[in-house]
Structures are given as structure tokens and as C-alpha cells.
NUVOPA-749327 format. One record per residue (C-alpha): residue number from 0; chain; x, y negated, z. Coordinates in steps of 0.02 Angstrom, whole numbers, plus 32768, in hexadecimal, padded with zeros to 4 digits. Example, Ala and Ser with C-alpha at 12.3 -4.5 7.8 and 13.67 -1.06 7.14 Angstrom:
<rs>
k=0&c=A&px=8267&py=80E1&pz=8186
k=1&c=A&px=82AC&py=8035&pz=8165
</rs>
This chain:
<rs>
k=0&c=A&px=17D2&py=EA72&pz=32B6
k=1&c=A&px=1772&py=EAE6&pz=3334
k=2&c=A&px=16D2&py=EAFF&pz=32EB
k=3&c=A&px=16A5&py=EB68&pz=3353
k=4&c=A&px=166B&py=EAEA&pz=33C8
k=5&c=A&px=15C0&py=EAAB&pz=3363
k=6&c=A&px=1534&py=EAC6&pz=33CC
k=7&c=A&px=1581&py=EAFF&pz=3455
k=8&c=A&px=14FE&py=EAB7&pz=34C4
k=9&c=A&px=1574&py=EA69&pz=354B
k=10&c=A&px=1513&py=E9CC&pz=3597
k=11&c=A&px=15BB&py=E964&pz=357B
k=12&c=A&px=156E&py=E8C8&pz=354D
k=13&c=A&px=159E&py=E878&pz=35E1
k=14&c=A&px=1640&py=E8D2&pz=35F7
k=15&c=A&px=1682&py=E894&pz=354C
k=16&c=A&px=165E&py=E7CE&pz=3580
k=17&c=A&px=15CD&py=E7AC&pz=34E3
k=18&c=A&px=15C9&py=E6F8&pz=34F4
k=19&c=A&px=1535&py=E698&pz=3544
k=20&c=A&px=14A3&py=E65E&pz=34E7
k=21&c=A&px=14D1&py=E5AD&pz=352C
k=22&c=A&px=1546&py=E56C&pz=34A8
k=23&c=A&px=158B&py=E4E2&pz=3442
k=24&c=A&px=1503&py=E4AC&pz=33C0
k=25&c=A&px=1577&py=E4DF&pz=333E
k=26&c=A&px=1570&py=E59A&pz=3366
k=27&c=A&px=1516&py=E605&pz=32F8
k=28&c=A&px=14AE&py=E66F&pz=336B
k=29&c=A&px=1479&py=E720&pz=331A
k=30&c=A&px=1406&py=E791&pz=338C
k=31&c=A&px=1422&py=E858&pz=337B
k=32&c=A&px=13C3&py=E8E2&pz=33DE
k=33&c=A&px=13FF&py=E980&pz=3440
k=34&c=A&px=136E&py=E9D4&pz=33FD
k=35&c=A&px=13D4&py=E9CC&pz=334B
k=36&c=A&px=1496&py=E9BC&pz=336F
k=37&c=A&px=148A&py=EA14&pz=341E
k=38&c=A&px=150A&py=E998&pz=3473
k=39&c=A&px=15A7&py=E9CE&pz=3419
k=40&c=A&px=162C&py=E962&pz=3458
k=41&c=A&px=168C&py=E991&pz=33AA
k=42&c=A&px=1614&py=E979&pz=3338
k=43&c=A&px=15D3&py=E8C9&pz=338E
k=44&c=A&px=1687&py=E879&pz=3399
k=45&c=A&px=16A3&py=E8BA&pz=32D9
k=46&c=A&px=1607&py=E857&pz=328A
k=47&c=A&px=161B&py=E7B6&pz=3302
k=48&c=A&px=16CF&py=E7AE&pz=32BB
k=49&c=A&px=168C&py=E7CF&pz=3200
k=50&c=A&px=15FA&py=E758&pz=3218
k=51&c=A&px=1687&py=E6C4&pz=326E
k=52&c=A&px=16FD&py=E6E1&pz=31DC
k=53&c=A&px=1679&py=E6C1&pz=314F
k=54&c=A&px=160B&py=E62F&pz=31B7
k=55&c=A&px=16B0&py=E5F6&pz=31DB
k=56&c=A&px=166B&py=E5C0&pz=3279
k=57&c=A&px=1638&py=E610&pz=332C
k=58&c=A&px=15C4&py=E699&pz=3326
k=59&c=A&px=1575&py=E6D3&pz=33BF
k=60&c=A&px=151A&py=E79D&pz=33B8
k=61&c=A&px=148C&py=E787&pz=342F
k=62&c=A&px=1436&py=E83A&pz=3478
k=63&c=A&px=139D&py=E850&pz=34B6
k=64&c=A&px=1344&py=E8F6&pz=34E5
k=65&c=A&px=12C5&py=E90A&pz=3478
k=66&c=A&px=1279&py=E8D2&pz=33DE
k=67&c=A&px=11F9&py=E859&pz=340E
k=68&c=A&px=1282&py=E7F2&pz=3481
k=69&c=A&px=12E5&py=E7F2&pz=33FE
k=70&c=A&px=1256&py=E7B7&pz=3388
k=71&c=A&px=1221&py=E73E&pz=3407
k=72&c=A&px=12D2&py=E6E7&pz=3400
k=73&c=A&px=12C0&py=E6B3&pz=3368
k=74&c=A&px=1214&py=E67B&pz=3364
k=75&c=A&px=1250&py=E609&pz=33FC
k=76&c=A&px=12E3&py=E5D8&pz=33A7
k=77&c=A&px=1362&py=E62C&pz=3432
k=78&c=A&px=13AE&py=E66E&pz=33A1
k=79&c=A&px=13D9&py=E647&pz=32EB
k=80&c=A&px=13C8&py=E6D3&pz=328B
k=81&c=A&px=13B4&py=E78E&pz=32D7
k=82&c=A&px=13B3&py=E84E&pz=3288
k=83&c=A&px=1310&py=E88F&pz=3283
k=84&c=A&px=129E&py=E90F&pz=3256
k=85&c=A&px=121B&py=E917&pz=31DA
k=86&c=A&px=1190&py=E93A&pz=3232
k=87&c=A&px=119A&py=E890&pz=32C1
k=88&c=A&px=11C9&py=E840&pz=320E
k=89&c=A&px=112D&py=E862&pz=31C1
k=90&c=A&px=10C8&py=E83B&pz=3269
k=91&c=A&px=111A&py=E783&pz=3257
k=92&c=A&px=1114&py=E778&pz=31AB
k=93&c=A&px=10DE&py=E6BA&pz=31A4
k=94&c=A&px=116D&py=E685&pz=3217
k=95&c=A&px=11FA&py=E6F1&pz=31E8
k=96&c=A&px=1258&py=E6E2&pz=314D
k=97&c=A&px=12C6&py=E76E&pz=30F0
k=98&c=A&px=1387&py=E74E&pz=30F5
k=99&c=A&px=13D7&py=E7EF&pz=30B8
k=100&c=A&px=13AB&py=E8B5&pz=30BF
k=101&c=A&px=143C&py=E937&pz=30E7
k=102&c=A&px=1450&py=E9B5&pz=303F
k=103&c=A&px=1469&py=EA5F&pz=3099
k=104&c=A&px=14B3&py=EAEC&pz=3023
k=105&c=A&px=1489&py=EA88&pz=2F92
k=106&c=A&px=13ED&py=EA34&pz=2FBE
k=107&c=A&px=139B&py=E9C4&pz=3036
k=108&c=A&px=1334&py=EA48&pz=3081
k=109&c=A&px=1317&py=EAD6&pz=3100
k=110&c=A&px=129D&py=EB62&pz=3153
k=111&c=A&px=1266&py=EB80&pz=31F6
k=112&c=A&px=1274&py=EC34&pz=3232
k=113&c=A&px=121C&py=EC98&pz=32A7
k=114&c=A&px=128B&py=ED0F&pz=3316
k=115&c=A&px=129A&py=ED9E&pz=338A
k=116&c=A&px=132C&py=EE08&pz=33E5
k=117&c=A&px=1370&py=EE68&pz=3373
k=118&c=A&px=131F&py=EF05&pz=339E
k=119&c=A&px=127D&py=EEC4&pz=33AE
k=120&c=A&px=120F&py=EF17&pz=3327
k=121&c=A&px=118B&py=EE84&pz=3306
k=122&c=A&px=1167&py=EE82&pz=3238
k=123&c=A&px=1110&py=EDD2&pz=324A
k=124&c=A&px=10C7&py=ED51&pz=32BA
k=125&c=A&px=102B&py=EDC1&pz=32D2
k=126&c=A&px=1094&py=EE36&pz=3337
k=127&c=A&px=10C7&py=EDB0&pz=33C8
k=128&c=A&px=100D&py=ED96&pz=3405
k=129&c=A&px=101F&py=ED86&pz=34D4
k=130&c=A&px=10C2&py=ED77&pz=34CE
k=131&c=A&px=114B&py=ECE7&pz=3504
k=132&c=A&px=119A&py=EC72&pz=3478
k=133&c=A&px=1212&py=EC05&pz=347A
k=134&c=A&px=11FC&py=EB50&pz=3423
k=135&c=A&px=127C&py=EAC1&pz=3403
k=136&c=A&px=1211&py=EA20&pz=341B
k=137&c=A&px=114D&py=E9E8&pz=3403
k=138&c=A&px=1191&py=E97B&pz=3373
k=139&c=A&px=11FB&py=E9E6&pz=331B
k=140&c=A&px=11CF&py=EA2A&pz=3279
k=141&c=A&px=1238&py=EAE1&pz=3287
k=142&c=A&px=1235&py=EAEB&pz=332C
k=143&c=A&px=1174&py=EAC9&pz=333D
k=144&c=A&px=1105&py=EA8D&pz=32BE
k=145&c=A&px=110C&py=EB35&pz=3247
k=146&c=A&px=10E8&py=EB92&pz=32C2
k=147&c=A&px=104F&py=EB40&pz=3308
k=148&c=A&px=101A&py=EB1F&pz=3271
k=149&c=A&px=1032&py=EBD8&pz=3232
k=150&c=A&px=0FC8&py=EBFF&pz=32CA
k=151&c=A&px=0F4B&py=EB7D&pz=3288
k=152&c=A&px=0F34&py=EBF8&pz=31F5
k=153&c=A&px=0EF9&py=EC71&pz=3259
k=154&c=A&px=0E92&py=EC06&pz=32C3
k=155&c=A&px=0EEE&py=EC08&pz=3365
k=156&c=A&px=0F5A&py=EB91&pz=33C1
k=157&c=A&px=1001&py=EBBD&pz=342E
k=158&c=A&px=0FBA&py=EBB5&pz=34CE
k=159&c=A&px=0F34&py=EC2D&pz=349A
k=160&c=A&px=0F9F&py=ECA0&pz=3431
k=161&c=A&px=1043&py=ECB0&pz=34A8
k=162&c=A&px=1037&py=ECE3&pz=3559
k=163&c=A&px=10A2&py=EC4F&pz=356B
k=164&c=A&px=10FC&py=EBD7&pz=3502
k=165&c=A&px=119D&py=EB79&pz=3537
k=166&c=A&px=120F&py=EAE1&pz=34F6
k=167&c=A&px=12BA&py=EAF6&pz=34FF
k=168&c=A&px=12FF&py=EA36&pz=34AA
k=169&c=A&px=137D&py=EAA0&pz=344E
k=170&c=A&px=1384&py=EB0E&pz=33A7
k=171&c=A&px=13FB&py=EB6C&pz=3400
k=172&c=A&px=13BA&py=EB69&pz=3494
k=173&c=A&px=131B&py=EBBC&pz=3445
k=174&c=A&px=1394&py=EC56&pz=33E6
k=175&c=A&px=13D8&py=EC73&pz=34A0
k=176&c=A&px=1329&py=EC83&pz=350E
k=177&c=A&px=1318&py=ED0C&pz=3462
k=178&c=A&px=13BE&py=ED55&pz=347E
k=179&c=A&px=13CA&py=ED60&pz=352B
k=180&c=A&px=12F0&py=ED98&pz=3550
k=181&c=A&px=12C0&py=ED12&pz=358F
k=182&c=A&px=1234&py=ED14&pz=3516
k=183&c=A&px=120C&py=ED9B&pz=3492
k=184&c=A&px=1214&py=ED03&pz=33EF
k=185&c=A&px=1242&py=EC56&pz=33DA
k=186&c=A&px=121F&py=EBE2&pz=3342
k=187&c=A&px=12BE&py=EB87&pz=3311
k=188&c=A&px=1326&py=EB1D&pz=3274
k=189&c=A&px=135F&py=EB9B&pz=31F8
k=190&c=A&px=13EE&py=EB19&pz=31EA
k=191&c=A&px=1424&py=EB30&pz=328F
k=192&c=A&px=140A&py=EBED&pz=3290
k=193&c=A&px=1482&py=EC0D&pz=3209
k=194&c=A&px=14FC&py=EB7F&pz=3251
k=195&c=A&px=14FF&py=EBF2&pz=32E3
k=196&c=A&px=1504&py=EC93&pz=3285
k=197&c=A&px=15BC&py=EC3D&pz=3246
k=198&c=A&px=1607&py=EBEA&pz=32D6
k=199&c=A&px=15C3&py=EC66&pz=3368
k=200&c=A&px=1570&py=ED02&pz=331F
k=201&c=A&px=1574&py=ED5B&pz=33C5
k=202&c=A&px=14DE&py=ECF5&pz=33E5
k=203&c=A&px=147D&py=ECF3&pz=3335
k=204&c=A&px=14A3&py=EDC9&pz=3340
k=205&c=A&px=1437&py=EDCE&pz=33D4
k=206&c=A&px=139B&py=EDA0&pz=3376
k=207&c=A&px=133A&py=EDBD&pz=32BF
k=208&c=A&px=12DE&py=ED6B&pz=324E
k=209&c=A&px=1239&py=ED9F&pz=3237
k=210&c=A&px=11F8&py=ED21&pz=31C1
k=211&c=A&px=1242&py=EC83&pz=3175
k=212&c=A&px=11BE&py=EBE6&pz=313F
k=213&c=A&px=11B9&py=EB8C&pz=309C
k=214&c=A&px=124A&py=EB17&pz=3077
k=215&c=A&px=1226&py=EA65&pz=30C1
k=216&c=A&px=127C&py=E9BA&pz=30C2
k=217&c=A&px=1317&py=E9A6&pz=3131
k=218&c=A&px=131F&py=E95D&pz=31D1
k=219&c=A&px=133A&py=E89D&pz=317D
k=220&c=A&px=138B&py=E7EE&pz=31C2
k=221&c=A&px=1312&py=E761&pz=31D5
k=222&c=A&px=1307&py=E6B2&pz=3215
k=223&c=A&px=1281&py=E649&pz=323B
k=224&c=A&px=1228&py=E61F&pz=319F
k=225&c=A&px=120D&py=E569&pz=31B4
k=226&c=A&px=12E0&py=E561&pz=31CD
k=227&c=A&px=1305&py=E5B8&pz=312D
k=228&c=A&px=133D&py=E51F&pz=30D4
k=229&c=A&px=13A1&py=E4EC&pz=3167
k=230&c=A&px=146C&py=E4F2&pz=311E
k=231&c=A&px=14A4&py=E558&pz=31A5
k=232&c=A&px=140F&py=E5D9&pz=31A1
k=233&c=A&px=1439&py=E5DC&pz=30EA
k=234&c=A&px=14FB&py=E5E4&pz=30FA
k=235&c=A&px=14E7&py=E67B&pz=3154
k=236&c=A&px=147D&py=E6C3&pz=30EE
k=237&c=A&px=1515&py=E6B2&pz=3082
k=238&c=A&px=157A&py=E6FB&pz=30E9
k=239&c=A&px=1513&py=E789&pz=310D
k=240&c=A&px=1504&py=E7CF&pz=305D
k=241&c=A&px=15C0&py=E7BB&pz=3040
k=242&c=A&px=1601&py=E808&pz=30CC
k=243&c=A&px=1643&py=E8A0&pz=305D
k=244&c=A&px=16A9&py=E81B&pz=2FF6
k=245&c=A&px=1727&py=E80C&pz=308E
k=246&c=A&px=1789&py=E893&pz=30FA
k=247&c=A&px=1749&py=E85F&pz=31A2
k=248&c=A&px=1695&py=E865&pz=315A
k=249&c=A&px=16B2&py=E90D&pz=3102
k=250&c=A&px=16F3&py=E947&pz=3195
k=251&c=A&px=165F&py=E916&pz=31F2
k=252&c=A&px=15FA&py=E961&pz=3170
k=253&c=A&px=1655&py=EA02&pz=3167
k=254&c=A&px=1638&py=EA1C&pz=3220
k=255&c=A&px=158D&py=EA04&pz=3211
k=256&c=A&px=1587&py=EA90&pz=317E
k=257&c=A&px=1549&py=E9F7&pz=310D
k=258&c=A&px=1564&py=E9D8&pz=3046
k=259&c=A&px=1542&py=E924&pz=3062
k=260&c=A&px=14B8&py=E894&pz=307A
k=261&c=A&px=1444&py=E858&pz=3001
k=262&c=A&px=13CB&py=E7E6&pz=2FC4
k=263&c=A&px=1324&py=E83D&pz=2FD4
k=264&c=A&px=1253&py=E81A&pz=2FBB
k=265&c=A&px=11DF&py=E82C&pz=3046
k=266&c=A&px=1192&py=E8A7&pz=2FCE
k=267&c=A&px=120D&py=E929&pz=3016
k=268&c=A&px=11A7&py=E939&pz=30BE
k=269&c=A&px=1110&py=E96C&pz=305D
k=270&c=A&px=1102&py=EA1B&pz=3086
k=271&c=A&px=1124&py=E9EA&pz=3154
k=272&c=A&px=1084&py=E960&pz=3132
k=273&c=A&px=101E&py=E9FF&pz=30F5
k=274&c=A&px=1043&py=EA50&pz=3187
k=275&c=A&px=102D&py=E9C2&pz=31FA
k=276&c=A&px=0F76&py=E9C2&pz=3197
k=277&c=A&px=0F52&py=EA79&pz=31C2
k=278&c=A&px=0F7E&py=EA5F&pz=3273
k=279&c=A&px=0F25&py=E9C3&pz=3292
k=280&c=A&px=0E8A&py=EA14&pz=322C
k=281&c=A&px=0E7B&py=EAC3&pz=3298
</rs>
């Protein structure tokens, strides 16, 4: 198993023939964004083949670019089921309902960091001020909403604070505008970071991290809420917190750097709603 190949960034969706969203009713339909998984053919193929093998049924990985058309799938019912992020969680709270949280070295959380190159000499956010950063996506939690909302603290926004801010749709897309200069710091998923550091440190070695948040509730499944009594939405839910019973699904798992899938609360997300508070409240 090349591992090696997570997050490579390759736009291969097409390339690897993901099927259609026009399918047979009986098709379990699971929506997934680039702005987490990065299009890895590997890593896509491995979980629709765990997630078939438990649902014992079709199971179709939908992409989108970003986090609010990936949100918006579900709310429309394009898809069944899709792999969020806390923070568009939270903002639908009344619609979406919780099927299972990743556990990440132990535990169902993770930490936004703030980087720079490697030899830049920034001690803390302070030091960026009229520079360029980097951001993942409006909606995500790492690669956005600590930030801003760490700015909030101070009473400034990004567009005042930066020079100029850019989104990049990509956690690793963000650690490569650091690495390579195209701007001086980037906000991105401590998750991803240290996926990277494994499977292509090259990359992670071009950058530092100059300060890492709080730990905050992992990027969680959901469903429409008024479908979570529907036997398929629930049969997957099944599925997906017993995916490290099988091979195919620890496979999956282990190429995702992933204990497992569990049961969770909303509670988790409470820390991201305190920060969706401070940045709403500035």
C-alpha cells in the first residue's frame, strides 16, 4: 500500500470515473470535500469499497469543492450522508444530525495551526500584520474560523489585518502557498499537517508552526436531521462506526491515519460554537 499518495492534490476525480450523482435509488450517496481529502484517488476508492462492503449495497463518494456545496447537498437531499466539518455543522445545527466523529491519536479531536516557512522568524500571529496568508475555506474551522476569530480578539478582521488574504480549497494546498512563498502564513488542519509531515515531509519541512489552537471537535459525518430515523441513514451510521471491525475498513482507516469512528454528542463542537460567538460578536 503506497501511502504516500494521501493528499497528493492531483484533481483525479474525473480521471478515476467517480460515479454520477444520477443513480439507482438504492445507492447510498455520501458527499466528501477536496477541501478535507484533497482528491486522493487512493484514499477515495479505499473508503467507497469499505463503506459497499459494510452497507452491503452501492455507495457512491460524491466531491464537491468546498464546504458549503458540500453542505448544500445535503440540505437538498443530492446526497445521503456527507463528511463534514464542525464549524458548517454548527451553522446548520437544526437540520443536520450527528452520525459518527473520527478518533484521531486516541481521540475525536484536533488543532488548527498557524504556519510559516521554516525560516520565517514570526513568534505569534501579532508578527504577520500586512502580510499574505493563506486560508483553506470560509467554512472551515482550522483553516479559517480560529484565525478570524483570534483576530476578533484583538479587534481586527483579515482584510484589515493581512495585506491580503487568499483561499486555497485545500489543507495542503494552504502548507504549499507557505512552503513555496506564495504567502508568508497559512492557517490549516493540524490533522492534515502531521498527515503530511508522514507521507510527504519534503513539504511539511518547508514550513513551522508558530502556534497551535485549543483542541476542538473533529471534522464529523452528518445527515439531514429530519432523515435520521430513515433505515438506510441509520444503517450507515452502522457501518460507519464499524469500519475498523473489517480489513477493507481498517484499511481505509489506516490510510486516513484514523483509530476509528464513533458515536459522539454535539457537545464536542462547543469550543468551535465559542468561537463562532467571538467572531460573530466583534
Amino acid at each position: 500500500m503506497d501511502r504516500r499518495r494521501f493528499l497528493t492534490g492531483a484533481a483525479t476525480c474525473a480521471a478515476i470515473g467517480l460515479p454520477s450523482l444520477v443513480r439507482a435509488a438504492e445507492t447510498f450517496r455520501l458527499g466528501l470535500t477536496p477541501v478535507f481529502l484533497d482528491n486522493d484517488a487512493v484514499v477515495i476508492e479505499r473508503l467507497r469499497s469499505a463503506f459497499t462492503e459494510a452497507m452491503g449495497e452501492p455507495v457512491d463518494l460524491i466531491q464537491r469543492r468546498t464546504y458549503q456545496e458540500i453542505t448544500a447537498t445535503i440540505l437538498d437531499g443530492s446526497v445521503d450522508a456527507a463528511w463534514i466539518c464542525g464549524y458548517p455543522f454548527l451553522q446548520h445545527r437544526d437540520s443536520l444530525s450527528l452520525l459518527g466523529v473520527p478518533v484521531w491519536r486516541g481521540r475525536p479531536l484536533y488543532q488548527s495551526y498557524l504556519i510559516v516557512r521554516e525560516d520565517d522568524e514570526a513568534e505569534g500571529l501579532e508578527d504577520l500584520r500586512g502580510d499574505v496568508h493563506a486560508f483553506s475555506d470560509p467554512d472551515s474551522n482550522s483553516g479559517y474560523l480560529v484565525t478570524a476569530s483570534d483576530l476578533a480578539r484583538m479587534d481586527e478582521t483579515p482584510e484589515r489585518f493581512f495585506s491580503r488574504s487568499i483561499f486555497t480549497y485545500g489543507h495542503r494546498n494552504v502548507v504549499r502557498a507557505v512552503a513555496g512563498g506564495l504567502t508568508r502564513s497559512g492557517s490549516v488542519d493540524g490533522y492534515v499537517w502531521e498527515t503530511l509531515a508522514n507521507v510527504e515531509p519534503s513539504l511539511t519541512a518547508g514550513t513551522r508552526i508558530v502556534t497551535r489552537s485549543e483542541w476542538l471537535g473533529f471534522p464529523p459525518f452528518a445527515a439531514r436531521a429530519d432523515r435520521a430515523s430513515d433505515p438506510t441513514i441509520r444503517r450507515f451510521g452502522e457501518a460507519l462506526r464499524s469500519l475498523d471491525d473489517t480489513s477493507t475498513g481498517r484499511e481505509a482507516l489506516q490510510l486516513l491515519f484514523l483509530d476509528r469512528i464513533d458515536e459522539s454528542d454535539p457537545g464536542l463542537f462547543d469550543g468551535i460554537a465559542v468561537r463562532m460567538a467571538e467572531l460573530s460578536g466583534r
